[in-house]
C-alpha positions in Angstrom: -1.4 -100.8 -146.5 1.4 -101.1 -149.1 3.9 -102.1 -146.9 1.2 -105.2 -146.1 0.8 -105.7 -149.5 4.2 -105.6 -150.5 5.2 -108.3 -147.7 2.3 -110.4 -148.7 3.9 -110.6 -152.2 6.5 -111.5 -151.2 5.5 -114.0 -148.9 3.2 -115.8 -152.1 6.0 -115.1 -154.5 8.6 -117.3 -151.8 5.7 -120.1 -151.3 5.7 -120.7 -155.0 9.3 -120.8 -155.8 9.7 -123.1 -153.0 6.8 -125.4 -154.5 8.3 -125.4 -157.8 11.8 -126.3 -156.5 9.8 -129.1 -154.9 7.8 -130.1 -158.0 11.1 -130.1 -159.9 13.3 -132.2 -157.5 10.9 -134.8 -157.1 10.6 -135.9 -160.9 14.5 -135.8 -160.7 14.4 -138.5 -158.5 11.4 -140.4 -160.3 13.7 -140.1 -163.5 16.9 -141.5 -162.2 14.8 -144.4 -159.7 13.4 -145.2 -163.4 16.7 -145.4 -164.8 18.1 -147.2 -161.9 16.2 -149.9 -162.2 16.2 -150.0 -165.7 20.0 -150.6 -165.5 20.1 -152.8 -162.8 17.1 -154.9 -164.5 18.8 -155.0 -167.8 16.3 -156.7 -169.9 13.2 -157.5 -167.7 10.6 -157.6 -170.4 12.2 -159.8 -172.3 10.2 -162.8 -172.1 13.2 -165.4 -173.6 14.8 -167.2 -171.0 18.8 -167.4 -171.9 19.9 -169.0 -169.3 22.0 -172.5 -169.3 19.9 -175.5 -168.3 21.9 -177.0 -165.0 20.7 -180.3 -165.9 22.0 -180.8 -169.3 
């Protein structure tokens, strides 16, 4: 029965280290997607239009 036990442990202990790694990984990514487009937007909410007429 402790054998069982012991394995069982072991078994929840490895399910929940691999769903934190998970958890973890996935907010990296939402982080540097957010910073990504943050850079490549530059300044999106700005609601001034600077650029040149074409006509004049």
């Amino acid at each position: 029965m402790k054998k069982v036990a012991s394995i069982f442990a072991v078994a929840l202990m490895a399910l929940g280290l691999t769903t934190y790694v998970i958890e973890n990984t996935a907010h990296e990514f939402d982080d540097l997607n957010e910073l990504s487009n943050m850079i490549a937007c530059g300044d999106c909410d700005s609601k001034v239009d600077e650029r040149e007429d074409p006509w004049g």
